[in-house]
C-alpha positions in Angstrom: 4.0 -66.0 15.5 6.0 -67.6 13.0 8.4 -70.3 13.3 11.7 -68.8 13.9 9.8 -67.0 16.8 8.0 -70.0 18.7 11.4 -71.5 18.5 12.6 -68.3 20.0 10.6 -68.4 22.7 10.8 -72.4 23.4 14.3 -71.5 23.7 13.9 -69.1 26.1 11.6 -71.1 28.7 14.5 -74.0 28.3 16.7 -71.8 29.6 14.7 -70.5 32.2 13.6 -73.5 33.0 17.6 -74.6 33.0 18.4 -72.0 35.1 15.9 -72.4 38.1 17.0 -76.1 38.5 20.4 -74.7 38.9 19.7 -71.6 41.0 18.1 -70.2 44.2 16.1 -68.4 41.6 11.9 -68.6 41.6 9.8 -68.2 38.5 7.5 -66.1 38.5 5.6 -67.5 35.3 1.7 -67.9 36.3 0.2 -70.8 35.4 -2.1 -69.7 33.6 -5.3 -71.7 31.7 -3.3 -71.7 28.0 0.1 -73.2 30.0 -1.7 -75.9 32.2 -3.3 -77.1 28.6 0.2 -77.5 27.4 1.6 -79.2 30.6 -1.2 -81.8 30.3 -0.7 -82.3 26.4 3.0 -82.9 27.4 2.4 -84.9 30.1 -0.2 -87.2 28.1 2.3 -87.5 25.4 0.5 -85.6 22.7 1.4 -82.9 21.7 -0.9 -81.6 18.9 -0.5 -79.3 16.3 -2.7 -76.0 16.8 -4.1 -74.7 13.5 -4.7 -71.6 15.0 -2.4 -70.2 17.2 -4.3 -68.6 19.7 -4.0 -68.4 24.0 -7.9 -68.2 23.9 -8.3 -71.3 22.7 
């Protein structure tokens, strides 16, 4: 993905995001091995850049 596309996308799980604190609403994203990587980067307070953008890594 480019950019303008990750940005897309980071967009769109904001909203979600923003829209199940506000609703009755569920997600029904799986956590899957690639997210719970990203949760604990976030959580650590490091987000690194990937040089390879890749969910099997």
């Amino acid at each position: 993905m480019n950019v303008d596309q990750h940005l897309k996308v980071a967009q769109w799980h904001i909203e979600q995001a923003r829209l199940h604190a506000t609703s009755e609403h569920t997600c029904g994203c799986p956590v899957n091995e690639h997210y719970h990587k990203i949760i604990q980067e976030v959580e650590a307070g490091k987000i690194e850049e990937e040089l390879s953008c890749s969910v099997d890594n």
